[in-house]
C-alpha positions as CSV (number, residue, x, y, z in Angstrom):
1,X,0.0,0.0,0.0
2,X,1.8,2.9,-1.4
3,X,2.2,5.6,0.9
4,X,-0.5,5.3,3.5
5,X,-1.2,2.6,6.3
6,X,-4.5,0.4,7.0
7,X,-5.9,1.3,10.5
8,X,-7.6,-0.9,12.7
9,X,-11.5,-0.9,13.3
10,X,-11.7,1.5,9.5
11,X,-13.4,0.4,6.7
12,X,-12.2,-2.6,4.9
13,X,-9.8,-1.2,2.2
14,X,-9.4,2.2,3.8
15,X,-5.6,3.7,4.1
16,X,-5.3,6.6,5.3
17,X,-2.1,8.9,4.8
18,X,1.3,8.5,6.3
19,X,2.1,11.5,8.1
20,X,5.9,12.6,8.2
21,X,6.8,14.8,10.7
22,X,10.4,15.9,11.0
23,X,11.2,17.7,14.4
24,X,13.9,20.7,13.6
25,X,16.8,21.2,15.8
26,X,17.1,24.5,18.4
27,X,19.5,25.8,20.0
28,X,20.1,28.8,22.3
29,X,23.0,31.5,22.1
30,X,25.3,32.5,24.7
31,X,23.0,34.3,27.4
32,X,24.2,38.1,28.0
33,X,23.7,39.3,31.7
34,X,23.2,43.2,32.8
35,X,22.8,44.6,35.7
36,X,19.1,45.1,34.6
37,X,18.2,42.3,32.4
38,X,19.2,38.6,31.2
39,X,18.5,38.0,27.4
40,X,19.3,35.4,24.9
41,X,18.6,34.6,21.7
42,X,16.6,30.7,20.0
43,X,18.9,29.8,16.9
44,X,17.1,27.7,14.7
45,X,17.9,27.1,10.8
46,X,13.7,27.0,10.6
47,X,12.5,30.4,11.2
48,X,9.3,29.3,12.9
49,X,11.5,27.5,15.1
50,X,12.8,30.6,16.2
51,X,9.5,33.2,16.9
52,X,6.9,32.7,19.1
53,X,9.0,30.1,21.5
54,X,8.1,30.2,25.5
55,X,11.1,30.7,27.4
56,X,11.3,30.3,30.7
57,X,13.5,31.2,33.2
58,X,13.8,28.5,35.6
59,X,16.1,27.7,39.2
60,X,16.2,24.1,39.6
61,X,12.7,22.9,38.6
62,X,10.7,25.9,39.7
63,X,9.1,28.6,37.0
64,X,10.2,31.9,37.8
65,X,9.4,33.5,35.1
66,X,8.0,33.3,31.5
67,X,8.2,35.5,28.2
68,X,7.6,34.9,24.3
69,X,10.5,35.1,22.1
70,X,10.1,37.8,19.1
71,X,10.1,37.5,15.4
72,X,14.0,37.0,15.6
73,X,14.4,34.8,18.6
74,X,15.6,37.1,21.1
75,X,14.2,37.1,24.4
76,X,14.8,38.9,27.8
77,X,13.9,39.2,31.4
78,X,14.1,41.3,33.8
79,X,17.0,41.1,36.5
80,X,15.0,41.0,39.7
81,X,17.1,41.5,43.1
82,X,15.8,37.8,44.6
83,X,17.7,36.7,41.7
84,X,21.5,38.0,42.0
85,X,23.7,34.7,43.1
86,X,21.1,32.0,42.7
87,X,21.7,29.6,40.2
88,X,19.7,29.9,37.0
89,X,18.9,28.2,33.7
90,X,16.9,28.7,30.7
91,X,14.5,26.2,29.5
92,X,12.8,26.6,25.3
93,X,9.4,24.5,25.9
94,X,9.4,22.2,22.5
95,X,6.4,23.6,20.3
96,X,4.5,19.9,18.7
97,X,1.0,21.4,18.2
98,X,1.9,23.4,15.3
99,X,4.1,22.5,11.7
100,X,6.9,22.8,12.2
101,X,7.9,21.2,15.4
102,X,10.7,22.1,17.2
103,X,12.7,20.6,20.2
104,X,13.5,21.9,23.6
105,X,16.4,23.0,24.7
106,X,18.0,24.0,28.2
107,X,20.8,25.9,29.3
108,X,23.6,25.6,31.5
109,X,23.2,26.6,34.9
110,X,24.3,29.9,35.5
111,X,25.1,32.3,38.4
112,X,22.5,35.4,37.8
């Protein structure tokens, strides 16, 4: 049966279409720390990979914050004071609902 798969419990006969997904690769560039604000940037060779990610900022497995990243991957958060010395990573949640998808990625640990 070219190109399509028989299901169980369908009509005899029925195929229904092979779906290929391919998952595209991201990655994340070295993150830039000011005294005011932490911001990356979501490489991707797929530009849909890039825009629109969630980011979050996370210390160990806690969310403490969250932001979008723009049309060119960057992102940024703000530099709160509870967060000077505490170990820090950044997490890019994998996006599967929508063509193309895209895998997650996660920082190092850094000192904020």
């Amino acid at each position: 049966d070219p190109g399509g798969q028989v299901v169980a419990g369908s009509a005899p006969g029925a195929v229904v279409p092979r779906l290929t997904t391919t998952a595209f690769r991201t990655g994340l560039s070295p993150l830039r720390r000011t005294l005011m604000r932490i911001s990356g940037r979501v490489s991707s060779k797929q530009a849909a990979c890039r825009r629109g990610r969630t980011v979050l900022l996370r210390r160990g497995t806690k969310t403490l914050a969250k932001t979008t990243s723009k049309a060119d991957g960057t992102f940024g958060f703000a530099r709160r004071t509870g967060l000077r010395g505490r170990r820090l990573s950044i997490r890019v949640e994998a996006r599967t609902k929508t063509a193309p998808a895209c895998i997650a990625v996660s920082s190092k640990r850094f000192l904020a």
